[in-house]
Steps between C-alpha positions, in 0.01 A plus 500: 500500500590841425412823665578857507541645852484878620662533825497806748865551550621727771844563642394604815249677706573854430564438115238521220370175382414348126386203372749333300354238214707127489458210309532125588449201270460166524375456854330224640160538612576258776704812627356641795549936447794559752703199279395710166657802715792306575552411134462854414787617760702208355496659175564842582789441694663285194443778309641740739805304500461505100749745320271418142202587670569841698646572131108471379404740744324281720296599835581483839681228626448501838296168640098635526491505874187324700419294806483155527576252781289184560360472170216255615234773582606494875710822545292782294820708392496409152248758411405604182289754317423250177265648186311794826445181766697409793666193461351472146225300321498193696246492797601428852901477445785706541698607188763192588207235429415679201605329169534607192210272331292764617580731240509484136777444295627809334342719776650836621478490919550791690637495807528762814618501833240546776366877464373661852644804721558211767684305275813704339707370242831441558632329166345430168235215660570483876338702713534581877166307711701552864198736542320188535751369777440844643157452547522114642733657758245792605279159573705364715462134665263318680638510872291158623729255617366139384784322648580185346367323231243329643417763724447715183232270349323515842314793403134432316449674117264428283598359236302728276687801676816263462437471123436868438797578692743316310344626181590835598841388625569380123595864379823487362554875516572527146305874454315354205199663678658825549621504112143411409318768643446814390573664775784302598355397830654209716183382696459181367890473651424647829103317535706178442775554732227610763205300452760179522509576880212698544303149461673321793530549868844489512511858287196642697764669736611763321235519211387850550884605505602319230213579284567920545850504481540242179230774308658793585840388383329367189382888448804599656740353179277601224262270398149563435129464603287192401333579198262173559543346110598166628831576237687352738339168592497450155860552468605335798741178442338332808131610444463700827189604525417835589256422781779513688517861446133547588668306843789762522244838490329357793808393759566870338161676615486303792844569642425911463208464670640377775732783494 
């Protein structure tokens, strides 16, 4: 398969960016996207190290820089902006597990790093999520001691609440939500993160605390409102379902009433 690509290339985060057009031939379409990228990179650093080909006037041969660690859907950093969707065509996978069946041969594919305030670039594909981190660390940790293993299964959940708990606790904090939206808001992140312990006793502590303080450093680092057009379930690699963000407005309300 052949394809055309048009790649956002940026040397930093203070430098203008362009898209930059590339072609690669003869690719398998067993080839999952990040492998086409690797064969891509190949290439331009052969011909970087070609005297015949910086002769024709070539373009850039620096490697296309972008994120990639797991590569079996796990991690979340390989994230892509593919043809205007996060993580591409595919439903309910990361751009690692996507393959490059799903497009058709002779196709041009554009491709973009992650494009929010919270987000900013820092080379060609990579952007910086640690505002993610940032926000995880405003929520702090559960501060029940369950003691031992056994001890910790000693305390009754329903296994309904159990279910919908670890469904929540499947976000891979990739920011295909935030890139989704059009107002670049992380509360599908954030309702996850929260509803995850919000559901069971042992987070019941500090709910009201956590809840506050995990919104306003959401606000605090950019992001936007909900805009409430489900974008982002859609999106989502794990299908997280924004009822958990219905969950996260009320621990919200409910924790400034109390105030």
């Amino acid at each position: 398969m052949d394809f055309t690509l048009k790649i956002w290339r940026q040397a930093n985060a203070k430098a203008k960016g362009r898209f930059e057009t590339y072609k690669v031939n003869n690719i398998s379409p067993d080839s999952s996207f990040l492998e086409m990228m690797d064969i891509l990179n190949d290439k331009l650093v052969r011909e970087g190290r070609n005297p015949v080909a910086l002769e024709k006037g070539c373009k850039s041969k620096d490697p296309i820089a972008f994120d990639h660690d797991c590569r079996e859907g796990i991690c979340g950093i390989c994230s892509l902006y593919i043809n205007g969707r996060a993580h591409g065509p595919d439903e309910d996978t990361t751009t690692c597990q996507l393959h490059m069946r799903k497009f058709k041969d002779g196709a041009t594919i554009t491709i973009e790093p992650w494009r929010s305030r919270g987000f900013p670039v820092i080379k060609d594909l990579v952007v910086d999520r640690s505002a993610f981190d940032k926000i995880l660390q405003a929520g702090g940790f559960i501060s029940v001691n369950t003691g031992g293993v056994p001890d910790g299964n000693a305390i009754p959940v329903g296994k309904d609440k159990a279910d919908e708990s670890m469904d929540a606790a499947s976000c891979i904090g990739c920011g295909a939500c935030v890139a989704t939206c059009k107002n670049s808001s992380a509360m599908l992140f954030v309702a996850a993160r929260v509803s995850s312990l919000a559901l069971l006793p042992q987070g019941k502590v500090e709910a009201t605390r956590r809840a506050k303080a995990m919104v306003a450093k959401m606000d605090e680092l950019g992001f936007g409102a909900c805009s409430n057009t489900q974008a982002c379930e859609a999106e989502c690699p794990k299908g997280i379902s924004i009822t958990h963000i219905a969950r996260l407005n009320r621990e919200y309300f409910c924790a400034k009433l109390k105030d």
